[in-house]
C-alpha positions in Angstrom: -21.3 17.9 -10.4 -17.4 17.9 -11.2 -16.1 15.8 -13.6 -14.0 13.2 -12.2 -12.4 12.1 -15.5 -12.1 13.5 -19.8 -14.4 10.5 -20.1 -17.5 11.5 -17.7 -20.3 13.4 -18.9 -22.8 12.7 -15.6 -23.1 11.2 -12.5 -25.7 10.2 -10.4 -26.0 11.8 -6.4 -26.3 8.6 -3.9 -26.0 10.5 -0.3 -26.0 14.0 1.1 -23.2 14.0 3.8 -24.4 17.8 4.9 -27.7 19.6 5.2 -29.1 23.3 4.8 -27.8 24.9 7.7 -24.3 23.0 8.0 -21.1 25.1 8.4 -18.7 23.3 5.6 -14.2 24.5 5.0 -12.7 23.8 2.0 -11.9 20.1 2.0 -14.8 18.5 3.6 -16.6 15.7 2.0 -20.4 16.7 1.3 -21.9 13.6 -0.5 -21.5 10.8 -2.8 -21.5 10.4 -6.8 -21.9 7.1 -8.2 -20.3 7.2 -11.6 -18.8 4.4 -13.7 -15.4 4.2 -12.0 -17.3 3.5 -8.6 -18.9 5.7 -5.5 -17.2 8.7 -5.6 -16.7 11.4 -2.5 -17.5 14.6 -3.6 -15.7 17.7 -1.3 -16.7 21.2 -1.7 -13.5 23.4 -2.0 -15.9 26.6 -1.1 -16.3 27.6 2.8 -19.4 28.6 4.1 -23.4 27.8 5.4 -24.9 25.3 3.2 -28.0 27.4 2.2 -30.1 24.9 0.0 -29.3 21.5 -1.6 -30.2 21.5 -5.3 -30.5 17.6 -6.1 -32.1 15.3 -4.8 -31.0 11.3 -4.0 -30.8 9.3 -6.9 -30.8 12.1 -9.4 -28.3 11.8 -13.2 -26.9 15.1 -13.3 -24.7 16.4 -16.1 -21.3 17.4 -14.9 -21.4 21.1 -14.2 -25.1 21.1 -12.6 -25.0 22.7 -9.4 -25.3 19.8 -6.6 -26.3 22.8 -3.3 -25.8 26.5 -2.9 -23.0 27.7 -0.1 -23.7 30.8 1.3 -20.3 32.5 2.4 -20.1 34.7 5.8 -22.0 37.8 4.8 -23.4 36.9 2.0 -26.8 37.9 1.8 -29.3 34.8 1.3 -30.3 33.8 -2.9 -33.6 33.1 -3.3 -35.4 30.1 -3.8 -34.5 27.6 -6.8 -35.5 24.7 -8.3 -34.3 21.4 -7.3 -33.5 18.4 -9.6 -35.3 15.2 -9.0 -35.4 11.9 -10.3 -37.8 10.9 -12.5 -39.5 9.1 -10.1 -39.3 9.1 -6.5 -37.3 5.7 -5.3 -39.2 4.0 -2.7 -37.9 3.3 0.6 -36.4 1.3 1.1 -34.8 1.1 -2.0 -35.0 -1.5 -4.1 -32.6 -4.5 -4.9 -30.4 -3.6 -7.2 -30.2 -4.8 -11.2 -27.9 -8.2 -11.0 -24.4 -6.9 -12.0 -25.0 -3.1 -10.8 -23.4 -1.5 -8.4 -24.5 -1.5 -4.7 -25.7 2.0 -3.2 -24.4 2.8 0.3 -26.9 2.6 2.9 -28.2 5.6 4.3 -28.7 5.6 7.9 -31.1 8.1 8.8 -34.9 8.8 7.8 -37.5 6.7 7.9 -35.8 3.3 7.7 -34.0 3.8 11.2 -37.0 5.6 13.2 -37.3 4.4 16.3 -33.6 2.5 16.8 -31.8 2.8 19.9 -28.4 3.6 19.3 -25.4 5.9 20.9 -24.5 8.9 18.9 -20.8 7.2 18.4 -22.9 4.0 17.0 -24.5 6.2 14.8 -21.9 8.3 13.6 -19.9 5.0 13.2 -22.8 3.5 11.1 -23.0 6.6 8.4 -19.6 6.5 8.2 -19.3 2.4 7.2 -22.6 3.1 5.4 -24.0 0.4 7.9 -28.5 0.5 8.2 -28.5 0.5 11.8 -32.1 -1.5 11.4 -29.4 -4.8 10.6 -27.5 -4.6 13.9 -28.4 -6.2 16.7 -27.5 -4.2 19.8 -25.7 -5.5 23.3 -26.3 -2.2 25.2 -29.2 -1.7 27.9 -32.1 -2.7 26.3 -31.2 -3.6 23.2 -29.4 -0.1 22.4 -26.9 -0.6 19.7 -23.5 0.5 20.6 -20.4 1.7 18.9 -18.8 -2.1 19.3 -21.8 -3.4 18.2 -21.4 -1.3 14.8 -17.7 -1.9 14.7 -18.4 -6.3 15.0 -20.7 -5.8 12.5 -18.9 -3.6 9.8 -15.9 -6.3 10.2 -18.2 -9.1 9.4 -19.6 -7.2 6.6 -16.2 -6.8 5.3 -14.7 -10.2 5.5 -17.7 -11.9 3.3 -17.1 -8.7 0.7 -13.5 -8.9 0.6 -13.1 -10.9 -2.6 -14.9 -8.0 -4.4 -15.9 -4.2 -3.4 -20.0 -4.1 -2.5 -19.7 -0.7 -4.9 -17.8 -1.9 -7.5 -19.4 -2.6 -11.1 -16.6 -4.1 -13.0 -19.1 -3.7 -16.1 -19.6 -0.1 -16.3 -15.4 0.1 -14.9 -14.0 -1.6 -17.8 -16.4 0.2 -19.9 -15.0 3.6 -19.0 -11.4 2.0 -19.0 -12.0 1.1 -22.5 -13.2 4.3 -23.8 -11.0 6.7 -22.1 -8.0 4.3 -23.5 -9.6 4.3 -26.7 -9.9 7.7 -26.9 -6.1 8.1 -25.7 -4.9 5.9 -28.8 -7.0 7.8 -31.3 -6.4 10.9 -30.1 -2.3 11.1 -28.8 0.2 10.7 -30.8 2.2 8.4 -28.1 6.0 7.8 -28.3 7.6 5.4 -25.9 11.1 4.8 -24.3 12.9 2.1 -21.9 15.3 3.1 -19.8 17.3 0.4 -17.5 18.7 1.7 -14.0 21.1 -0.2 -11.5 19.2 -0.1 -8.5 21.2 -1.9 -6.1 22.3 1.0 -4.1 18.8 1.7 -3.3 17.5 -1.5 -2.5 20.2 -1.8 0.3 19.3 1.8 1.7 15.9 0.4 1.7 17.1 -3.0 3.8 19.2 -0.8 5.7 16.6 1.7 7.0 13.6 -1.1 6.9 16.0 -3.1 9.6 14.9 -1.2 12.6 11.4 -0.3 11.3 8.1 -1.6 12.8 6.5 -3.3 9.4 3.5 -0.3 9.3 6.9 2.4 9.6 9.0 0.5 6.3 9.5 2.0 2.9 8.2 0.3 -0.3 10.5 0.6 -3.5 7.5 2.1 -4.8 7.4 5.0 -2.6 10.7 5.8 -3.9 9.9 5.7 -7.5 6.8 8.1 -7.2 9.4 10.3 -5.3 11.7 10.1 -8.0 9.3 11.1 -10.5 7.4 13.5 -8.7 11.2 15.4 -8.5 12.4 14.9 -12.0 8.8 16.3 -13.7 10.0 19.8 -11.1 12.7 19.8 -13.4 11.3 18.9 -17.0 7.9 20.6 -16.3 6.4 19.4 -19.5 4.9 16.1 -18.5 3.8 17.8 -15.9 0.0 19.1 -16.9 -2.9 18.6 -19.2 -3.2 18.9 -23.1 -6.5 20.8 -23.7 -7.6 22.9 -26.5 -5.1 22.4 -28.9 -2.1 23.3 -26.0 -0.5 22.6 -23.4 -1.5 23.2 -19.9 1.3 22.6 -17.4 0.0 21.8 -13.7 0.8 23.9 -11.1 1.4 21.5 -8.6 2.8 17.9 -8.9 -0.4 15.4 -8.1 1.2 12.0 -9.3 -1.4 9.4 -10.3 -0.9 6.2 -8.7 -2.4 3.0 -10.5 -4.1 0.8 -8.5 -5.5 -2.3 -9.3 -8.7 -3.2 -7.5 -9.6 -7.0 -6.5 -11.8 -8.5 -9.2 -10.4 -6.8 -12.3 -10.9 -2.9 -12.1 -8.2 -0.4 -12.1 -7.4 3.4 -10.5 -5.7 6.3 -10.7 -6.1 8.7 -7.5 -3.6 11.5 -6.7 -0.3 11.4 -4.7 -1.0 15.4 -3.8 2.0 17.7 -3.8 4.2 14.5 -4.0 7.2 16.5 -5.0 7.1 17.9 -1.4 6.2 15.2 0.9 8.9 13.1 2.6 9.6 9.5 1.9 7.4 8.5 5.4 4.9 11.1 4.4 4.8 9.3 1.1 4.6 6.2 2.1 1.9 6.8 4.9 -0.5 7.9 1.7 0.0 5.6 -0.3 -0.9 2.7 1.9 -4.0 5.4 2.9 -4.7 5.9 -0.9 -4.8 2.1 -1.6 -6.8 0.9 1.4 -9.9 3.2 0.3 -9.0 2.7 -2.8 -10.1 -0.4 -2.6 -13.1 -0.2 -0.3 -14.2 2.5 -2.5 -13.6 5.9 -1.0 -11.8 7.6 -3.3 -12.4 11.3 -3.3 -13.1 13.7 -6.1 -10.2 15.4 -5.8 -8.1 12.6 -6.1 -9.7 11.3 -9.0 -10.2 14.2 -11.2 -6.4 15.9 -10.9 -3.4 13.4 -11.2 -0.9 15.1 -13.6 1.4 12.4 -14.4 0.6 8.7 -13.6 2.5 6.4 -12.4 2.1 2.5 -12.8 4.1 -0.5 -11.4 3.9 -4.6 -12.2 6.5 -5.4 -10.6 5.2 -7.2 -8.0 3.3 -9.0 -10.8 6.7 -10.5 -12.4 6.7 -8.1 -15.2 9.9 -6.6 -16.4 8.8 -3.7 -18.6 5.4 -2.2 -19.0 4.1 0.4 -21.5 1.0 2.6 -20.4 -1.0 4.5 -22.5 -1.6 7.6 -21.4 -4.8 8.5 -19.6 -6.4 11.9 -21.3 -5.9 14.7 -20.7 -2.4 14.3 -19.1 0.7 13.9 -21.5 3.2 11.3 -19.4 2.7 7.9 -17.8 6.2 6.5 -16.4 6.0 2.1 -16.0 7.9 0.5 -13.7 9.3 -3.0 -13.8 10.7 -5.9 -12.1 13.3 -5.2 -10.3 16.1 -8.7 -12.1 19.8 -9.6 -11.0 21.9 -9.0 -14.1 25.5 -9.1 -15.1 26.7 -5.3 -14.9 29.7 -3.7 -15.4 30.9 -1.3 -12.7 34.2 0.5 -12.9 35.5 -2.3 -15.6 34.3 -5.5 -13.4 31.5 -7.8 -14.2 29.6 -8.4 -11.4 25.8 -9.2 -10.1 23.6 -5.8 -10.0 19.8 -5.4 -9.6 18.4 -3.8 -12.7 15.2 -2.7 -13.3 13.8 -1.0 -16.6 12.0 2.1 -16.4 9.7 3.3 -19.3 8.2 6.5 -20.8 4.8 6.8 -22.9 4.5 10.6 -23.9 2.3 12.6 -26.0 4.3 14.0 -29.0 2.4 17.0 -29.5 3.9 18.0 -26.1 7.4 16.5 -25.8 9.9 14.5 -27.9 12.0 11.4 -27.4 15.0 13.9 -26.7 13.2 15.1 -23.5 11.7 12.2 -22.8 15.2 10.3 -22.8 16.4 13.1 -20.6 13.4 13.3 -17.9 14.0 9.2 -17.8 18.0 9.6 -17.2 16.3 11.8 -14.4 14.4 9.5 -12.7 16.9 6.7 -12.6 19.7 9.2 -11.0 17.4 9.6 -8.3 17.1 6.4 -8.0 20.8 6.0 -7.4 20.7 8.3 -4.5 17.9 7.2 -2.2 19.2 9.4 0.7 18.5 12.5 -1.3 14.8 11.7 -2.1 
C-alpha cells in the first residue's frame, strides 16, 4: 500500500486489475485504492509474474502492507502467506453505499456477470469504464452486448454524473485538505513573495502560434508557466524536493504539481512528470490528459504521491494574486494570477502592457526570501521569452 500523500496512514483495496499468473512491467496499473482524496490507481514499478495477491477486496490496509507478491524471471517461487481480509466478507452484490460515501467502481467479472453475452472488446471496454455488464442492454445477435452498446451506455452514464464525480466524497476530500493544510501551517515556517511580470510578449507568441492551430493542437498560458517553473527550479534546485527528517531532500527529477480543482468543491495535485524536459506540445497534451482523469477520477499513484513543487493558477477565476500554502512535505508552491492591462513603462514610454503577478510561498527552513526573490525573477524571464521554453 503506498502512501499517496504525508497525510495518509491507510487505504482501502476496491479492485484487482491483475491475477496470480499475470506477466506485469514497470508502469502498469494493478488495482484500485480508495482513500480520502478519491479512487486511486495503484501501478507496480516491479516487473515480473504476479505470484499471489495478498489482500483481499474491500480490505483497510495500513500504508506499507504488502497488496501481492511479484515473482521476477528466475526467481524461485516464496511460499505460501497469509492474506488480509476484511472483517467480514461483503456480499455480492455489494451493498448501497452510506448516503454521502463515495461510490465503488463496479467490477465486471464473477458471479454478478455469469452467464452475459458479450464480445471480448465489450468486456474489456466495460472493466475499463467500470460499467456491470448485467445494466447493458445488448443490440448484437441475440441479445449479445457489444462494444457500442458499452460505449452508448458509459456516455449516458457520464452525462447524468457530470455535475459531480460518482467517486468523489467531498467529505472525506476536504477533510484530508484540511488536515494536510493544517499540518502545513503548524509545521512550516512559510514566507511569501509577489512578483509582477510583463507578459505581453508572450501572450502574442501564444496568438501567433494558436492562429494556425486546430483548437485540441493550441497552447494554454498555463502550459507555459509550468514550463517556466519547471526550468527555473533546474536552476535553484532548492524548491525542488521534500523536507523530511529534519533536512532537506532535493528531488531528483522535476514532477511539477498541478492544482486542479474538481467540480463540486474538491481539489488535486497530480504530477507534470519530468516537466523540465517535455516540450511545450508534450506539455500541453498532459495536461489536458492529467485534468480529464483528473476529474473522472483516475488519477494514478504515481502522480499523486511525487509532485515536487506545485503549481496553482486562478486566473481563469478573476483572481489577481494568490498565496498557496504549501502542501507537506514539499518546500515551494508558485501562484499564478490574472493576467490585467496596466500602464507600464518601456524604454521611458508609458504605454498599455499585460501584467500579471506571480507569487512564492516557501519553507524557511529550506530557502530565504533572497532566493526566493531570485528563483521568482527566474520564472518571469522565462516568461519574456516564450520561444525558448
Amino acid at each position: 500500500m503506498p502512501s499517496l500523500g504525508a497525510d495518509m496512514e491507510a487505504g482501502t483495496l476496491v479492485e484487482w486489475l491483475v491475477k496470480p499468473g499475470d506477466w506485469v512491467k514497470r508502469g502498469d496499473v494493478v488495482a484500485v485504492v480508495e482513500t480520502q482524496k478519491g479512487a486511486i490507481e495503484i501501478e507496480t514499478f516491479q516487473a515480473g509474474q504476479i505470484e499471489e495477491i495478498l489482500v483481499n477486496l474491500h480490505s483497510k490496509v495500513p500504508v506499507g502492507t504488502a497488496l501481492a507478491r511479484i515473482r521476477q524471471e528466475g526467481e524461485g517461487r516464496a511460499g505460501p502467506t497469509a492474506v488480509v481480509s476484511p472483517p467480514a466478507a461483503p456480499t455480492f452484490p455489494p451493498a448501497a453505499p452510506r448516503r454521502g460515501a463515495p461510490a465503488l467502481r463496479p467490477l465486471v467479472t464473477g458471479p454478478a456477470v455469469t452467464g452475459v453475452r458479450a464480445s471480448p472488446a465489450a468486456r474489456r471496454l466495460a472493466q475499463e469504464l467500470g460499467i456491470d455488464l448485467t445494466t447493458v442492454t445488448g443490440s448484437g445477435p441475440a441479445g449479445a452486448i457489444t462494444y457500442a452498446d458499452v460505449e452508448r451506455f458509459g456516455s449516458a452514464v457520464a452525462s447524468r454524473e457530470k455535475k459531480r464525480p460518482s467517486w468523489l466524497d467531498l467529505d472525506a476530500m476536504r477533510t484530508a485538505i484540511a488536515a494536510a493544510m493544517a499540518r502545513s501551517k503548524r509545521e512550516i515556517p512559510h514566507y511569501y513573495l509577489e512578483h509582477q511580470v510583463d507578459v505581453t510578449a508572450c501572450e502574442q507568441w501564444l496568438a501567433q502560434r494558436n492562429a494556425t492551430l486546430p483548437p485540441d493542437s493550441r497552447l494554454l498560458f498555463a502550459a507555459l508557466s509550468i514550463k517556466a517553473v519547471a526550468l527555473a527550479v533546474c536552476r535553484f534546485p532548492a524548491f525542488n524536493g521534500f523536507y523530511r527528517d529534519n533536512k532537506f531532500e532535493p528531488a531528483s527529477a522535476v514532477n511539477v504539481g498541478m492544482a486542479i480543482a474538481i467540480r463540486g468543491g474538491g481539489l488535486a495535485a497530480p504530477a507534470l512528470h519530468d516537466a523540465d524536459q517535455l516540450s511545450l506540445a508534450e506539455l500541453m497534451s498532459r495536461m489536458r490528459d492529467l485534468v480529464q482523469r483528473t476529474s473522472t477520477g483516475r488519477i494514478r499513484s504515481s502522480e499523486i504521491s511525487d509532485p515536487t513543487i506545485t503549481v496553482s493558477s486562478l486566473g481563469e477565476r478573476g483572481v489577481e494574486t494568490l498565496y498557496g500554502i504549501i502542501y507537506p512535505p514539499q518546500v515551494a508552491i508558485v501562484g499564478f494570477g490574472k493576467a490585467v492591462a496596466r500602464p507600464w513603462v518601456i524604454d521611458g514610454a508609458v504605454g498599455p502592457r499585460s501584467i500579471i503577478n506571480i507569487t512564492l510561498s516557501g519553507d524557511h527552513r529550506v530557502t530565504d526570501g533572497h532566493a526566493g526573490a531570485l528563483f521568482l525573477a527566474e520564472i518571469g524571464k522565462l516568461l519574456q521569452e516564450p520561444n525558448k521554453l
